[in-house]
C-alpha positions as CSV (number, residue, x, y, z in Angstrom):
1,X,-127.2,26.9,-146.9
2,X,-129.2,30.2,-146.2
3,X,-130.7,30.2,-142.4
4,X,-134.5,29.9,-142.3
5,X,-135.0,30.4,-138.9
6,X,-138.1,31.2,-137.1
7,X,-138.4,34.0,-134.6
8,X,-141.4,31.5,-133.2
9,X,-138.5,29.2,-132.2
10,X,-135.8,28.9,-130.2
11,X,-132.2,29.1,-132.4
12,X,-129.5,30.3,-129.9
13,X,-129.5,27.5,-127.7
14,X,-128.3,23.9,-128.6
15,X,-130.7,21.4,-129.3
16,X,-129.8,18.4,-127.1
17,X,-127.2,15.9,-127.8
18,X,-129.1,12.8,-128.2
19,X,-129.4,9.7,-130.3
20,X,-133.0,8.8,-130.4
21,X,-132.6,4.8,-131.1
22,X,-136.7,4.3,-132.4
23,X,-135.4,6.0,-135.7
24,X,-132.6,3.6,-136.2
25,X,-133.9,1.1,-139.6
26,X,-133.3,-2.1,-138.0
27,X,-135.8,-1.3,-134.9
28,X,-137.8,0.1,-137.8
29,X,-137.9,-2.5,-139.6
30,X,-137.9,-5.2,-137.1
31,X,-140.9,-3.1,-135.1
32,X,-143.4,-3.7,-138.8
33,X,-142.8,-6.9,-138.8
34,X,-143.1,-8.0,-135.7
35,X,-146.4,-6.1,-135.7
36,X,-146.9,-8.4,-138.8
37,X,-146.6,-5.9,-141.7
38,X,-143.7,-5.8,-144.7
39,X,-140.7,-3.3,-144.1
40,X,-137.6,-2.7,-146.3
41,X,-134.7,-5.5,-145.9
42,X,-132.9,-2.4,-143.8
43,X,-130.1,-5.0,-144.0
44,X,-129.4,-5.9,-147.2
45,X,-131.4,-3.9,-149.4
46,X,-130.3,-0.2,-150.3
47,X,-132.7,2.6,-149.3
48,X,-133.2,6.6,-148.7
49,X,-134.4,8.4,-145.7
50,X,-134.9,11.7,-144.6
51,X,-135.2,13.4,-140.7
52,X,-137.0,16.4,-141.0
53,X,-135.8,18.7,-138.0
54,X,-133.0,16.8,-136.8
55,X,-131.6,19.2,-134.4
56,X,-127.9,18.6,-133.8
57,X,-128.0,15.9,-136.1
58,X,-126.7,13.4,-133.6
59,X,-129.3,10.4,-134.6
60,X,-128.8,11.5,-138.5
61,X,-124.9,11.4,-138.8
62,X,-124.6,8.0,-136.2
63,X,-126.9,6.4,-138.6
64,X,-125.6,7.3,-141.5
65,X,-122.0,6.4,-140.7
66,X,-123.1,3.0,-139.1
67,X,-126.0,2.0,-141.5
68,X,-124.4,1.4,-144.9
69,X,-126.9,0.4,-147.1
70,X,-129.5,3.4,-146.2
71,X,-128.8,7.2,-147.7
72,X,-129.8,9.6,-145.3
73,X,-130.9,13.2,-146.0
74,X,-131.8,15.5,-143.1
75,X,-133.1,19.1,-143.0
76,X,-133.5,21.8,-140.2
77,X,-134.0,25.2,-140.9
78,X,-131.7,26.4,-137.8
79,X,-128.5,27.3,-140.4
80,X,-125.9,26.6,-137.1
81,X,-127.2,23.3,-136.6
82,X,-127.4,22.4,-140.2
83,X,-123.8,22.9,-140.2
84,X,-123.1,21.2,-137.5
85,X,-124.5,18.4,-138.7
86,X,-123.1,18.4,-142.4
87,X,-119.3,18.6,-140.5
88,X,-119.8,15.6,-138.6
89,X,-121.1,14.4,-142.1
90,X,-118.1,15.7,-143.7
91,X,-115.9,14.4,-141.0
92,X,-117.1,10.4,-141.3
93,X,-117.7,10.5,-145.5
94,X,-121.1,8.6,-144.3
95,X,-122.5,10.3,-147.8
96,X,-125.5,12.0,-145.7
97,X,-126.6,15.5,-147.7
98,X,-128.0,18.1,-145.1
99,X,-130.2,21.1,-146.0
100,X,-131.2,24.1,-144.1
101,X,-134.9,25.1,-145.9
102,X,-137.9,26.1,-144.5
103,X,-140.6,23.2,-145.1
104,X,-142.3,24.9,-147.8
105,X,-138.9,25.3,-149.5
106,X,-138.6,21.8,-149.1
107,X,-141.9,21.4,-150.5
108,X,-141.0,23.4,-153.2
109,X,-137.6,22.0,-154.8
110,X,-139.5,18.3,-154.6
111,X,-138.4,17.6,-157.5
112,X,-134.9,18.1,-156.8
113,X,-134.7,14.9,-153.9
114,X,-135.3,11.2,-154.2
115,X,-138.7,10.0,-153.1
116,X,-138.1,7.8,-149.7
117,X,-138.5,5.0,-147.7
118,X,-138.6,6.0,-144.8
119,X,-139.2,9.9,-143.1
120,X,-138.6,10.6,-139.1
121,X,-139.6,13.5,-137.1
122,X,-138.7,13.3,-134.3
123,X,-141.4,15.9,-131.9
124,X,-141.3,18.4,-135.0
125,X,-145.0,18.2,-135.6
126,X,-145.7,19.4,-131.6
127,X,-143.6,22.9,-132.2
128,X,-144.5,23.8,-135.3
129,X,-146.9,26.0,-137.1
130,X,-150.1,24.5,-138.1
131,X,-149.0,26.3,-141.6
132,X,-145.9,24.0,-141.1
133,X,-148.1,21.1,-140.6
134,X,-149.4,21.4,-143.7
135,X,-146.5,21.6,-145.8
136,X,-144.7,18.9,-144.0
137,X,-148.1,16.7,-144.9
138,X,-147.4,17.8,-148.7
139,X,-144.2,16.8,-148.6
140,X,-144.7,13.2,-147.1
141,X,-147.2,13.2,-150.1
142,X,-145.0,14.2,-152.8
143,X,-141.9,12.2,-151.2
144,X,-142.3,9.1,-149.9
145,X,-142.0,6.0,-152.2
146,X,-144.8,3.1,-152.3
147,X,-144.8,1.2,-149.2
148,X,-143.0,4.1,-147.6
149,X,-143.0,4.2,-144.1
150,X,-143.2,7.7,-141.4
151,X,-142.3,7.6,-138.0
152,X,-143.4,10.6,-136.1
153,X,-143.5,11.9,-132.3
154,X,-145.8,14.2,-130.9
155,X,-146.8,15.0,-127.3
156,X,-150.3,14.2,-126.7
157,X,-152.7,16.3,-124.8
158,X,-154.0,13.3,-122.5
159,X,-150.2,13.1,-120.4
160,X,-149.3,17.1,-120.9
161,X,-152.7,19.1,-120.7
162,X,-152.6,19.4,-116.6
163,X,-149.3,21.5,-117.4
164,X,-150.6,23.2,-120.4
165,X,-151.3,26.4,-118.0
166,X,-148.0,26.4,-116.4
167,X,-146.2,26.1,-119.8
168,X,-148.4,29.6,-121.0
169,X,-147.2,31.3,-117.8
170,X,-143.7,30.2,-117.8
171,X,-143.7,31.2,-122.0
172,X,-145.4,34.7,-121.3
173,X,-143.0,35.3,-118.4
174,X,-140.2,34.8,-121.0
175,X,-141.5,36.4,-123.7
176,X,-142.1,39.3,-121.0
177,X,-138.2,39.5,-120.8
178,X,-135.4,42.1,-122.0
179,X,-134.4,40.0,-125.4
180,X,-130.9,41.2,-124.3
181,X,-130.6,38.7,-121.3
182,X,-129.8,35.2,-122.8
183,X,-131.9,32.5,-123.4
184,X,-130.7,30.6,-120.3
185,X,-131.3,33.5,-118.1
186,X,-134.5,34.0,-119.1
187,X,-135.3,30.6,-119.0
188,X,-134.0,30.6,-115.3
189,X,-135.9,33.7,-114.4
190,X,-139.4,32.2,-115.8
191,X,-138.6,29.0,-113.8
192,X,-137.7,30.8,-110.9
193,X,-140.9,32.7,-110.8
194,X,-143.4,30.4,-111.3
195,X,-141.9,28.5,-108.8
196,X,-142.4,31.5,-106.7
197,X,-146.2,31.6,-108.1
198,X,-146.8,28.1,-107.4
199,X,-145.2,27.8,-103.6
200,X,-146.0,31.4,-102.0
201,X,-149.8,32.0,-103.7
202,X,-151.0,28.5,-103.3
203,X,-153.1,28.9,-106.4
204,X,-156.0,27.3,-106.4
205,X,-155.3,25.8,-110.1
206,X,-152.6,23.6,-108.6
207,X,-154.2,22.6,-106.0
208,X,-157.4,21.4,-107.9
209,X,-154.7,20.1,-110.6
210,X,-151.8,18.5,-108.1
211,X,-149.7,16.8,-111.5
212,X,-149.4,19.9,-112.6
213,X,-146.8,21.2,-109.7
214,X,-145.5,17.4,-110.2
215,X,-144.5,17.8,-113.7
216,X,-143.3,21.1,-113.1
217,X,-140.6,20.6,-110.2
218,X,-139.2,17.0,-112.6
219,X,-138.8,19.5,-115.6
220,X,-137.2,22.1,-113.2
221,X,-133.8,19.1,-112.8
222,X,-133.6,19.1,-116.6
223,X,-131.2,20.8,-118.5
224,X,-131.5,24.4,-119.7
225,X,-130.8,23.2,-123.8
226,X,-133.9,20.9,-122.9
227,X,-135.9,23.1,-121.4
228,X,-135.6,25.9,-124.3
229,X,-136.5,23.5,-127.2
230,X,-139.3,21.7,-125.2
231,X,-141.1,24.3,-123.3
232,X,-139.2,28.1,-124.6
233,X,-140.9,27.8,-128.1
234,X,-144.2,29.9,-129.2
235,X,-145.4,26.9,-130.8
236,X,-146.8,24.0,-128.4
237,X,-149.2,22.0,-130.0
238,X,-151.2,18.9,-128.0
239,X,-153.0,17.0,-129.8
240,X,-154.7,13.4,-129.9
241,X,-154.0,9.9,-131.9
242,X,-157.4,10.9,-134.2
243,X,-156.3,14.4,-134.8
244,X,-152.1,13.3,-136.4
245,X,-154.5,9.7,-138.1
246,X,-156.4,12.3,-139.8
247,X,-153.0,14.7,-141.1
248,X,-151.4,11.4,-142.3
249,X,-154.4,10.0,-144.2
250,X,-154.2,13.3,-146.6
251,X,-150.8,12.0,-147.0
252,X,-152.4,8.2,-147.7
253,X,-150.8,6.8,-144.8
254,X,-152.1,4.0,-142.7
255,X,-151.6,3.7,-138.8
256,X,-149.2,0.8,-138.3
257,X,-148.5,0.7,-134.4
258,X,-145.7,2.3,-132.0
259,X,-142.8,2.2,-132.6
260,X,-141.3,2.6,-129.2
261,X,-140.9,-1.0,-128.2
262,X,-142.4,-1.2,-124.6
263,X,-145.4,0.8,-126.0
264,X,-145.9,-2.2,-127.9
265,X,-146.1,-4.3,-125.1
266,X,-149.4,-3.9,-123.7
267,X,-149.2,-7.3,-121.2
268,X,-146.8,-4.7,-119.5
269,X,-148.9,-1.6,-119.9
270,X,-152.0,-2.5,-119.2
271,X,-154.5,-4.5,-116.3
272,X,-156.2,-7.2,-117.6
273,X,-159.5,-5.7,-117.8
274,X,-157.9,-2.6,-119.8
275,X,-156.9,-5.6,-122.5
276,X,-160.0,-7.0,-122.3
277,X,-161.5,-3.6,-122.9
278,X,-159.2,-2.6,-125.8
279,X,-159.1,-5.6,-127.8
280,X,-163.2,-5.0,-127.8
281,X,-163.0,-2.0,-129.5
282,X,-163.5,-1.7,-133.3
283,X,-162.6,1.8,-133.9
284,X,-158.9,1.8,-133.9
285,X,-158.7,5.8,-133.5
286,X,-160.8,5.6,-130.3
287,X,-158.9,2.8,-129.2
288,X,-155.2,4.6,-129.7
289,X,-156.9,7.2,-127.9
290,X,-158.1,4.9,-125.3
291,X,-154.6,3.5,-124.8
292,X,-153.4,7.0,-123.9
293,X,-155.8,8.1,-121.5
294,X,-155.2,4.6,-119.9
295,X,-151.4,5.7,-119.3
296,X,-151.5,9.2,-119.2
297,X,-149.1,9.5,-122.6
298,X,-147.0,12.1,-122.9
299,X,-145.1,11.4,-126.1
300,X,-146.6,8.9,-129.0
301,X,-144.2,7.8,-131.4
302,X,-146.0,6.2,-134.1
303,X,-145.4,4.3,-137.4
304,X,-147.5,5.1,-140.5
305,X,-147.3,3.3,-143.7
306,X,-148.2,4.3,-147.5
307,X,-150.0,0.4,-149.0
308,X,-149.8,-1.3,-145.8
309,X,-149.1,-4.7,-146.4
310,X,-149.9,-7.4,-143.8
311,X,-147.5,-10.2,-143.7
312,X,-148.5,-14.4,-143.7
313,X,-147.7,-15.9,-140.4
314,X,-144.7,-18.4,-141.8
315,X,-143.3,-15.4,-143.7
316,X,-143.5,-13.0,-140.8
317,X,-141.5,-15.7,-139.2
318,X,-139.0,-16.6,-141.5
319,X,-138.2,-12.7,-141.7
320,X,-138.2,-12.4,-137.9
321,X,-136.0,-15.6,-137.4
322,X,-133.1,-13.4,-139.7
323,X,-132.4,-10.8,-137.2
324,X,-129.4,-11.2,-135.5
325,X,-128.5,-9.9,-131.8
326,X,-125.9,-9.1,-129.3
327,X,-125.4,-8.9,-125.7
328,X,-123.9,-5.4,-125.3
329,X,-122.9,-5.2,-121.4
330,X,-121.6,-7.8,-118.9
331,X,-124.3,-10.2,-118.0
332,X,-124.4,-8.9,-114.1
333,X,-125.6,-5.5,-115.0
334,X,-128.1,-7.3,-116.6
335,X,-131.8,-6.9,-113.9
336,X,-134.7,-8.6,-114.1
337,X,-136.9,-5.5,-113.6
338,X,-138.6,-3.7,-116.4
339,X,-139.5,0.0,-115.8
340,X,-143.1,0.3,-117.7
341,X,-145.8,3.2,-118.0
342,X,-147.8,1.8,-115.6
343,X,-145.4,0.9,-113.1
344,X,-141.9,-1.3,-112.0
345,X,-142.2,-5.3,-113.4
346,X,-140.4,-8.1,-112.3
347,X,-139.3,-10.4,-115.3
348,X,-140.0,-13.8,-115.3
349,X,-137.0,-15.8,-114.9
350,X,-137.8,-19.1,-116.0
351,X,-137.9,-17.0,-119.5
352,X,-135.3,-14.3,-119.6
353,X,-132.7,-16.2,-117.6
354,X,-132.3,-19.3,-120.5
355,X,-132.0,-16.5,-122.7
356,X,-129.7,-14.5,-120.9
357,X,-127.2,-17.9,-120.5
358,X,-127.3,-18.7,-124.7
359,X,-126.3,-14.5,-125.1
360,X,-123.7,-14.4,-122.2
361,X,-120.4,-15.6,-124.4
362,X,-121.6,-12.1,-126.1
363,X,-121.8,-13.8,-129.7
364,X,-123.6,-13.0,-132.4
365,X,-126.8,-14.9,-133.1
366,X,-129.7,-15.0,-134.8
367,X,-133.4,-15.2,-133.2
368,X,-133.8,-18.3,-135.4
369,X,-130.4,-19.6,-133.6
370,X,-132.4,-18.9,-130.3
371,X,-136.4,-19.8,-130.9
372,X,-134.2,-23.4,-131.9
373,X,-132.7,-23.4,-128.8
374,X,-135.1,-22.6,-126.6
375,X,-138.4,-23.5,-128.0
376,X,-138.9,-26.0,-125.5
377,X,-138.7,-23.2,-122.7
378,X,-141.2,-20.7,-124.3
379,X,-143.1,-19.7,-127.3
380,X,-142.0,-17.7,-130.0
381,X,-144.0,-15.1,-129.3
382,X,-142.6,-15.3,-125.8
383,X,-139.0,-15.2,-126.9
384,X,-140.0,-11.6,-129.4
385,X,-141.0,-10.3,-126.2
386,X,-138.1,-11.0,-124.2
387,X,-135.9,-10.1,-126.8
388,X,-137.8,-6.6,-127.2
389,X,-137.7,-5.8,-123.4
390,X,-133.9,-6.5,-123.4
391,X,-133.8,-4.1,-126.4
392,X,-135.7,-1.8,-125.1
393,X,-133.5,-2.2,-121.8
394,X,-130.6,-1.1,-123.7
395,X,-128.9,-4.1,-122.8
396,X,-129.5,-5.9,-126.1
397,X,-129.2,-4.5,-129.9
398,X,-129.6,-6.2,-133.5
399,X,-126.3,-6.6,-135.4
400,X,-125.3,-5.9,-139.5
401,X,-123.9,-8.0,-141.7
402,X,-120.4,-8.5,-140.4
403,X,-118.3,-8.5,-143.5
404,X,-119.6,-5.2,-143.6
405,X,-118.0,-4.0,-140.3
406,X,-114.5,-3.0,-141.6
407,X,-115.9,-0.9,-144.4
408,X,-118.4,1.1,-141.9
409,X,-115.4,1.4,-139.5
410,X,-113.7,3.6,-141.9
411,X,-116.8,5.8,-141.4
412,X,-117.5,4.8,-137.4
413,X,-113.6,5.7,-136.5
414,X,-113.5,9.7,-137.2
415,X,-117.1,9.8,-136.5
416,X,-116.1,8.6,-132.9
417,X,-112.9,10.5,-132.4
418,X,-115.3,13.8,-133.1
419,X,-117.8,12.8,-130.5
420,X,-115.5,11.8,-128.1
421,X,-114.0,15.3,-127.9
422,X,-117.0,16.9,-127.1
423,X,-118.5,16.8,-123.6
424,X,-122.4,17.6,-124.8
425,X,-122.8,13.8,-126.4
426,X,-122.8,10.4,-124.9
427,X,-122.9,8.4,-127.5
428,X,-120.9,6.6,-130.1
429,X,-121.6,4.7,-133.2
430,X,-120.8,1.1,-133.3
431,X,-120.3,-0.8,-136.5
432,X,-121.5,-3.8,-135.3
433,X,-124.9,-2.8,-134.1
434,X,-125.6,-0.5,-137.1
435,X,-126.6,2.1,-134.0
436,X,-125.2,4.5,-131.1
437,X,-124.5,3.0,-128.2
438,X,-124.5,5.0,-124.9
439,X,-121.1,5.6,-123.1
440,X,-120.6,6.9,-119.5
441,X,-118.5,9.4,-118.5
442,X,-115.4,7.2,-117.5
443,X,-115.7,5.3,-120.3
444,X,-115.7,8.7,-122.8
445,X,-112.2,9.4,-121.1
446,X,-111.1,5.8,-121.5
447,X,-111.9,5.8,-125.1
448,X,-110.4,9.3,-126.0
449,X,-107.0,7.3,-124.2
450,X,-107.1,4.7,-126.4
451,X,-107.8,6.7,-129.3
452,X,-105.0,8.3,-128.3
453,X,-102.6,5.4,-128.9
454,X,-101.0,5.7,-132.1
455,X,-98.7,1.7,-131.9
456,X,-100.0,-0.3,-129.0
457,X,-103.2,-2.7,-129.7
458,X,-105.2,-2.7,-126.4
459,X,-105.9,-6.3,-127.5
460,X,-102.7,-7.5,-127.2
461,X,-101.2,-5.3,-124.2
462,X,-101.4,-7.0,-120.7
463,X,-104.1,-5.4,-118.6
464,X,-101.6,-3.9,-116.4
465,X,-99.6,-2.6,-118.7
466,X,-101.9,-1.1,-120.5
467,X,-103.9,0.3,-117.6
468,X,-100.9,2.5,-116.7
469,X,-100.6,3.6,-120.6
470,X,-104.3,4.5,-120.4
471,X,-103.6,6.4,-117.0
472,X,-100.8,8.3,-118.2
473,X,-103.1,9.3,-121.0
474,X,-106.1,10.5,-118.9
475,X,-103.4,12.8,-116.7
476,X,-103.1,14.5,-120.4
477,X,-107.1,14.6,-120.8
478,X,-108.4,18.4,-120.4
479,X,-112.0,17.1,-120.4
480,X,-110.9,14.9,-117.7
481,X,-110.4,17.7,-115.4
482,X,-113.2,16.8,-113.2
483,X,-113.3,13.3,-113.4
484,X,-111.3,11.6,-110.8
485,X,-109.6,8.0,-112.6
486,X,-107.0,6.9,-111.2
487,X,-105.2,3.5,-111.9
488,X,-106.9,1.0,-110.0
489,X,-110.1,2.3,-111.5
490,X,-109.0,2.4,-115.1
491,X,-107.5,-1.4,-114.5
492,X,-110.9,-2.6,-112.9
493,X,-113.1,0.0,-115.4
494,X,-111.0,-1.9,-118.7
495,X,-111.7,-5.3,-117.3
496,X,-115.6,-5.0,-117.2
497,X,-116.0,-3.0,-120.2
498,X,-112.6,-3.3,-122.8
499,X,-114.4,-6.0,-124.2
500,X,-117.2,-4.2,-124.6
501,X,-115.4,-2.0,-126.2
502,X,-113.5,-3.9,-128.6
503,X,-116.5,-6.4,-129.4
504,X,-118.7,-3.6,-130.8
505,X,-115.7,-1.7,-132.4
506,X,-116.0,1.2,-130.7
507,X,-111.8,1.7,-130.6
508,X,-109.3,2.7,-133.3
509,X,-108.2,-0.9,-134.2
């Protein structure tokens, strides 16, 4: 790998360590059809993808080790995260092959790489070069198979234009900086100034533009790696829906919908006249466009397709009826409220709380199982909609093939004992779901315990019994050095969540 960093972008500061769950092949593929348009059999069928820009390669490596029947290639020109990435590759044997090539590069050894199902970037196209643009058009071109599908991000100038003048300042005032402080001093002195700008001047541009200071003070709580790869970057490019349709149509892609799932909801995004105004429009570019200036988007994450191919209604069925799901937390964390663009809503409970009672016993079952079941309490459509608000939630997730689950664990289990010894990532992969799943603190320290254990079973240990194991354990921890656990709350922590833990394989046996 040769390092193909920019001096446009920010290198010397971690990219974030997240798992970005709208990448994951079974939310792609069960977000097409649901829409009502073929995708790959993610589970069944074998299939290539690549994340262009995948920072730390968090998202890449979890769904490579947890996804077995998808190859996964991943490029980011930032040598130290490339790295990074291909240990945690090496580490779990999940087969993924990482690159560290400038997009033209990329473009240029073509020939060299499989062509593609499926492409992710993940907010690459807003801090890039419109030189970069192009050449990542040429390679979706040259690259992606027949039927190939693109998910990309991008912030859109409708939710982040008010701050577009803030964001100059703060870049110039870092720019304006000796290169020999760090990047998070800079970064602190910009914020700090502009803060200083905006409370002691009282400009006039913040007062005629009030969301502006808004946006600016919720940024100001986020962390410093954040801030650098979001704001700290001489690229920033806003754009609209019509403006990325038109870039992916060189590429002959077709607009297939969001593929965020409560962006796809629109009974929970929009007023009824906004519906009734939206499903009047004709010009589906306008209309996207519409949607965002309705709900002040920030980010659009968006699904394009090469031969779009709408599905019949019994076959969009049948397809939909084979995903299987599972509970993943206790049912009392579970709340009826639904945080939306538009505001807080309260779910219905004549729908969600049938469906909550047949997932409680935490099995695994299939939305066919459940439309069965509960057909007499709602519609189908109804039940896709619940089930996609519990996804969304986080408090629901679609399952693999389980005879698969001991050969991915084999890839799951070092994976795992890597991230668990690190405190920058909450998130583990689970062989069950096919997909990270997000830990707390406590429950990091917990796990690295049980890890830990090299001849009890945490299955067949008392709780007791092994609640003081487990304690004697975290006393050893050095990244439990500011986490207060003491025995009571280990015993009452591993009672809520050990089975958790041990249904979606997220231990050493």
């Amino acid at each position: 790998m040769e390092d193909h960093s920019t001096p446009n972008y920010v290198t010397d500061v971690d990219y974030p360590f997240n798992y970005y769950p709208n990448l994951n092949p079974l939310r792609l593929g069960f977000s097409l059809i649901r829409m009502g348009f073929d995708a790959p059999d993610f589970l069944s069928q074998q299939t290539t993808a690549m994340e262009l820009g995948f920072g730390e390669g968090i998202t890449l490596n979890v769904n490579a080790a947890a996804n077995p029947m998808t190859t996964w290639y991943g490029n980011d020109f930032n040598l130290r995260q490339a790295k990074f990435a291909d240990t945690m590759a090496k580490i779990s044997h999940n087969g993924a092959r990482i690159f560290s090539e400038s997009f033209l590069e990329l473009v240029n050894r073509a020939d060299s790489l499989p062509n593609f199902d499926y492409i992710v970037l993940h907010g690459v196209w807003s801090w890039v070069t419109e030189q970069n643009r192009q050449e990542i058009v040429e390679f979706l071109k040259t690259k992606l198979k027949r039927r190939g599908i693109v998910y990309i991000s991008y912030n859109t100038a409708f939710g982040m234009s008010s701050f577009s003048p803030v964001r100059h300042l703060l870049y110039q005032h870092y720019a304006s900086l000796d290169e020999h402080l760090t990047v998070r001093e800079r970064i602190a002195d910009s914020l700090s100034a502009m803060h200083r700008y905006i409370e002691q001047d009282k400009p006039l541009f913040i007062k005629q533009n009030p969301l502006s200071k808004i946006q600016f003070n919720s940024f100001c709580n986020e962390d410093y790696h954040y801030l650098a790869h979001e704001f700290f970057n001489k690229p920033w490019h806003l754009t609209y829906f019509d403006k990325v349709q038109k870039a992916m149509a060189k590429a002959s892609l077709t607009f297939a919908g969001h593929a965020s799932f409560i962006d796809s909801l629109d009974n929970f995004n929009f007023t009824e006249e906004q519906r009734e105004t939206l499903a009047n429009m004709q010009d589906l570019a306008f209309r996207e466009n519409l949607k965002d200036f309705f709900l002040n988007t920030h980010l659009r994450d968006d699904l394009y397709v090469r031969e779009l191919k709408t599905l019949l209604e019994p076959v969009r069925r049948s397809r939909l009826f084979e995903f299987k799901v599972i509970l993943l937390y206790p049912r009392h964390y579970i709340d009826l409220m639904l945080r939306a663009p538009n505001g807080i809503h309260d779910l219905e409970k004549n729908i969600y709380l049938p469906l909550l009672d047949m997932l409680s016993e935490h099995k695994i079952i299939s939305i066919g199982e459940l439309y069965e079941a509960l057909h007499h309490h709602m519609s189908f459509e109804i039940l896709l909609e619940a089930i996609t608000v519990l996804i969304h939630k986080g408090s629901l997730d679609f399952t693999l093939h389980q005879e698969q689950v001991a050969k991915i664990q084999k890839r799951t289990i070092p994976l795992n004992e890597f991230l668990l010894n690190r405190t920058t990532t909450d998130i583990l992969a689970s062989p069950v779901t096919g997909s990270g799943i997000y830990i707390d603190e406590p429950g990091r320290c917990i796990l690295r315990a049980l890890y830990a254990l090299t001849q009890d079973n945490p299955e067949t240990l008392p709780l007791s019994q092994l609640s003081q194991v487990i304690y004697e354990k975290v006393q050893q921890d050095k990244l439990n050095e500011n986490l207060k656990l003491n025995a009571d709350k280990i015993r009452g922590y591993l009672k809520e969540f050990l089975p958790t833990f041990l249904r979606l394989k997220l231990t050493k046996r």
